[in-house]
C-alpha positions in Angstrom: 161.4 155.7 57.9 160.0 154.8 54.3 157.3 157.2 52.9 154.8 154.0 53.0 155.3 153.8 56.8 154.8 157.4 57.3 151.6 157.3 55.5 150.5 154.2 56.8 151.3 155.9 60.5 149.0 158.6 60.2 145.9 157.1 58.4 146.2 154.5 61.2 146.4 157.0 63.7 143.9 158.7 62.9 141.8 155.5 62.9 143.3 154.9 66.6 145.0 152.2 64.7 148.8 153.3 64.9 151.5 152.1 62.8 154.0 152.5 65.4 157.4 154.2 64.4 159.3 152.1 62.5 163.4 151.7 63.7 166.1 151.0 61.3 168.6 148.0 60.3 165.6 145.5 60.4 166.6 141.9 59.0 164.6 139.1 57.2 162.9 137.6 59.5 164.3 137.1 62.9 167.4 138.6 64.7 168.4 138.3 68.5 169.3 142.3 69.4 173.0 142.6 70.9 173.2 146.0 72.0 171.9 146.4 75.5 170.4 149.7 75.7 169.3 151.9 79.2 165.9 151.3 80.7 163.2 154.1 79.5 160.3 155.5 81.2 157.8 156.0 78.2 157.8 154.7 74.3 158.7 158.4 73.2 162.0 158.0 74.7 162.3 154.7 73.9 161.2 155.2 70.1 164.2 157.9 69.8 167.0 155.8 71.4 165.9 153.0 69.0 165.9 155.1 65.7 170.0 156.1 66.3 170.9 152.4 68.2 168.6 150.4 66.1 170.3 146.3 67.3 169.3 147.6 70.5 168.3 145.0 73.6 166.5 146.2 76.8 168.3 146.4 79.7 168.3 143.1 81.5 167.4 141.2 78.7 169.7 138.4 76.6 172.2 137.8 79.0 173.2 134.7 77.7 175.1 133.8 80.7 172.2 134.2 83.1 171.2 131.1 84.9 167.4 130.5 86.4 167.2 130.6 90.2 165.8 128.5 92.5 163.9 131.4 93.3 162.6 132.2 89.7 163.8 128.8 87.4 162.1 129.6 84.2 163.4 132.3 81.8 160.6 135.0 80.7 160.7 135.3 77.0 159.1 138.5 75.7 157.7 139.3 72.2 156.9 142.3 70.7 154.3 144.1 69.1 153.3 145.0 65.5 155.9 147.3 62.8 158.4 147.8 65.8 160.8 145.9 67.6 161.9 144.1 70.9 163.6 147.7 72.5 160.9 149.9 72.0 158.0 147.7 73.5 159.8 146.3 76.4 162.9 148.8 77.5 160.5 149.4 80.8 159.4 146.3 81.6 162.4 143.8 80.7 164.4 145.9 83.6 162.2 145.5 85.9 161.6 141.4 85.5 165.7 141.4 85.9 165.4 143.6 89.2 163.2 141.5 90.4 165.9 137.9 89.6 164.3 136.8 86.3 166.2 136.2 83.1 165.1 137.6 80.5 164.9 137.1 76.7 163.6 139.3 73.7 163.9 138.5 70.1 162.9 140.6 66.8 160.2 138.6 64.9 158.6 139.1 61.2 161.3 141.2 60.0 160.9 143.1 56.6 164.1 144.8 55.3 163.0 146.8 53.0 160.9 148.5 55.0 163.1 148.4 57.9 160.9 147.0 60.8 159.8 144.0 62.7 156.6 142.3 63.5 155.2 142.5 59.9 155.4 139.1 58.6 152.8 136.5 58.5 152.2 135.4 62.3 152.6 131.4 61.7 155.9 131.9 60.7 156.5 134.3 63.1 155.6 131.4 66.0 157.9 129.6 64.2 160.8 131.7 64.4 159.8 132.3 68.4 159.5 128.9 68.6 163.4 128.4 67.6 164.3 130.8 70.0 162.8 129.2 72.7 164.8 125.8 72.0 168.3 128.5 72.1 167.2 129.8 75.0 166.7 126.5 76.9 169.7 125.3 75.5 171.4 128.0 76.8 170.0 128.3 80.4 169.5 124.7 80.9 166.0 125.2 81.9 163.1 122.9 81.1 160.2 125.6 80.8 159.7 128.9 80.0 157.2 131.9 80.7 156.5 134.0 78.0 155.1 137.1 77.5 153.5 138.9 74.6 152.2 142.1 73.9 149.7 143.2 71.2 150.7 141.2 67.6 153.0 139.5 70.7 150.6 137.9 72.2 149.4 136.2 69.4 152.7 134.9 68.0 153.5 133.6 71.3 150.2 131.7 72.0 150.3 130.5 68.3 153.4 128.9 69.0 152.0 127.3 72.3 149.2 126.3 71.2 149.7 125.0 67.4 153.4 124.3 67.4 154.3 122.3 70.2 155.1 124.8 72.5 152.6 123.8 75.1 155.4 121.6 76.5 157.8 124.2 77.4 155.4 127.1 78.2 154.8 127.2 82.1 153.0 130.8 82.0 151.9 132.8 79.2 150.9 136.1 79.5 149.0 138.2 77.2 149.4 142.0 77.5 146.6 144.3 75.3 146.5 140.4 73.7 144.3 140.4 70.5 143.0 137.5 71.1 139.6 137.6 69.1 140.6 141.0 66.9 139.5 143.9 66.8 137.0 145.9 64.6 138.7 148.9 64.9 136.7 151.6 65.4 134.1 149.6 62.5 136.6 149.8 60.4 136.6 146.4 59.7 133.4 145.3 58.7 133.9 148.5 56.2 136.9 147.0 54.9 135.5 143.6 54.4 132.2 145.3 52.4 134.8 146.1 50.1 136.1 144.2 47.0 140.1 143.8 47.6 139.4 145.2 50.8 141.2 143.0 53.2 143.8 142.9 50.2 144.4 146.9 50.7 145.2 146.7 53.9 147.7 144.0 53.5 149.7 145.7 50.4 149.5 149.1 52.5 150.3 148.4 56.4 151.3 144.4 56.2 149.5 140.6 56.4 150.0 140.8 60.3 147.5 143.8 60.5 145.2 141.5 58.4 145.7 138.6 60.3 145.1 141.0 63.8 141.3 142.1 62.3 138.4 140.2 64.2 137.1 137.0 62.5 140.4 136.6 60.1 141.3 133.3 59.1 144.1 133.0 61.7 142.6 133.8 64.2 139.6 131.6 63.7 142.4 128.6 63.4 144.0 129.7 66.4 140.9 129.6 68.3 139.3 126.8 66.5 138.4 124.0 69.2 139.5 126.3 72.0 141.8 129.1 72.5 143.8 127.2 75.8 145.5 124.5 75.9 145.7 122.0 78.9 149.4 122.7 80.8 149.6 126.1 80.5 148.7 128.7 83.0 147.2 131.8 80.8 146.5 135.4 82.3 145.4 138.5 79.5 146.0 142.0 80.8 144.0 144.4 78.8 142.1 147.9 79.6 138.8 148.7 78.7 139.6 151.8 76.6 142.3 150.0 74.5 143.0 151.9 70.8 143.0 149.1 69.1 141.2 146.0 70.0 137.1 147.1 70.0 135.3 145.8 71.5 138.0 145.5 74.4 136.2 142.3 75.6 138.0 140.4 72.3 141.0 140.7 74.4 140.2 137.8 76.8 140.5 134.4 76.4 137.1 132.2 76.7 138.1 128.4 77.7 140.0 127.1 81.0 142.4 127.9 82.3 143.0 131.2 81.8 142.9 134.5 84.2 141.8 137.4 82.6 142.6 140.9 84.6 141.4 144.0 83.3 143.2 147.2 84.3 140.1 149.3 85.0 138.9 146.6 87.5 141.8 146.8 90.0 142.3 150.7 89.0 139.1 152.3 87.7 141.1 156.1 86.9 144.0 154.6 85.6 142.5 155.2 81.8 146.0 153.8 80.1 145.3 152.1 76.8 147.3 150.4 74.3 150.2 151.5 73.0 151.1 153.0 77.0 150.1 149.6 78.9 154.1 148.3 78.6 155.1 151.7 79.8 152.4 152.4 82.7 154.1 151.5 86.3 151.1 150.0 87.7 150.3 147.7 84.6 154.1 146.4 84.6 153.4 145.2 88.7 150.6 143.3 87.2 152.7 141.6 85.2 155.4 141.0 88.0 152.5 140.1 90.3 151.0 137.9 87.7 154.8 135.7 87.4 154.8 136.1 91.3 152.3 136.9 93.4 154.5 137.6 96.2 156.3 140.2 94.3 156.3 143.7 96.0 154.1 146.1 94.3 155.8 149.7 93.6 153.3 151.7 91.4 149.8 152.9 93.2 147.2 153.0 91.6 147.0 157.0 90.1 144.5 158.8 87.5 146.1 158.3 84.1 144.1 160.5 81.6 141.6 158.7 78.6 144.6 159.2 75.1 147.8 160.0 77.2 150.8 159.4 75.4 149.0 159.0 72.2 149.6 162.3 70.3 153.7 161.2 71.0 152.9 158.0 69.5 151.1 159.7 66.1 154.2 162.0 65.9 156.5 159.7 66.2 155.7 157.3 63.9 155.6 160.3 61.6 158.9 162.0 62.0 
């Protein structure tokens, strides 16, 4: 991990805006991971396998051979979050789509090599290199449409990509997990940024242009959104929890127009006090998602207290180790 990621880690962290731990091997741009690694429990574990296997694919996930079911006949296409990679955001959740019949798909977006990460590059052409790999995975699979899901940074890529480039035409379902949809002020961090000359410049030069592009009221965002934030033909769900990190106020997460579903954690599980950077990683959040794809999908989490910050002191020490 560079020095500027370490630092960038813990100012962010201490902001509740954490730089997640960077993995190594990163490549321009895009690259489909080939090592299928073991299912994890928690990002701490996942984080560690990453950092020694770093081309590493969840398991259940880019199975090129897979073929859609009648059952389940779209592929699920997931997309990961900011300054990490497809492995450490989804090694819990890709698994369990494949138990349950799906196939599933992850790529690595926004790649930066020299500092050795993913999901740093400028969103739009980020949605454009999702957007390529949606046409290789329908080639491949043979099927017409595709559900995707996208978590944090994710979420936005994805619905960039079906709502500006054409992607509304093969997107059945999209699903935004901890999606920011309208940004986030951070903790008022960003109104202080913006009060500053060469504010909004800082914080690209020191975490990256998709953390610029994530703050509320940015110029991509406002052209994402501009003349609505759906598009007709898609089905669109947000699953977000009311004590996220990073997106404040957590109400930014949802989407405003038709046709979308927006679930909040608290409201089905009012003690389950997960936030961001746990949500792929918490049991009952990833049976929302199943249950979102299918509602007839058998739940196997209860709903259980989760404490307000679990997991996050891992998270600030891992992405400064």
């Amino acid at each position: 991990m560079s020095g500027r990621t370490r630092i960038a880690g813990l100012v962010l962290a201490s902001a509740c805006l954490v730089a997640l731990p960077s993995v190594a091997g990163a490549q321009s741009g895009a690259s489909v991971p080939t090592h299928v690694g073991p299912a994890q429990i928690s990002r701490h574990a996942a984080t560690a396998y990453a950092e020694t296997h770093p081309d590493s694919a969840p398991a259940g996930s880019n199975n090129f051979d897979c073929r859609p079911t009648a059952e389940h006949p779209r592929p699920v296409l997931l997309a990961h979050g900011t300054d990490t990679q497809a492995y450490t955001d989804w090694a819990a959740v890709a698994p369990a789509l494949a138990a349950d019949g799906y196939c599933v798909f992850v790529l690595n977006y926004g790649g930066d090599p020299e500092e050795d990460t993913f999901g740093v590059g400028d969103i739009v052409s980020s949605a454009s290199e999702f957007s390529a790999f949606v046409d290789q995975v329908r080639s491949r699979t043979g099927a017409d449409r595709v559900d995707v899901i996208g978590y944090s940074q994710g979420a936005t890529v994805t619905r960039y990509y079906t709502n500006k480039l054409g992607g509304s035409q093969f997107v059945d379902h999209w699903i935004g997990l901890a999606s920011p949809t309208y940004g986030g002020v951070m903790f008022g961090l960003v109104p202080l940024v913006r009060a500053i000359p060469g504010g909004e410049e800082f914080v690209e030069d020191t975490f990256s242009v998709a953390v610029r592009e994530q703050m509320e009221g940015s110029d991509l965002l406002r052209s994402l959104n501009n003349g609505g934030d759906t598009v007709p033909g898609v089905r669109y769900t947000t699953i977000g929890s009311q004590v996220d990190e990073v997106i404040q106020p957590s109400s930014n997460i949802a989407l405003r127009d038709s046709g979308a579903e927006n679930i909040v954690l608290q409201d089905l599980c009012p003690q389950n006090l997960t936030g961001h950077f746990r949500m792929p990683y918490d049991p009952y959040v990833i049976d929302i998602i199943r249950t979102s794809l299918d509602p007839d999908a058998e739940r196997h989490a209860p709903c259980t207290a989760v404490p307000l910050g679990t997991d996050i002191p891992q998270v600030v020490i891992d992405a400064n180790s």
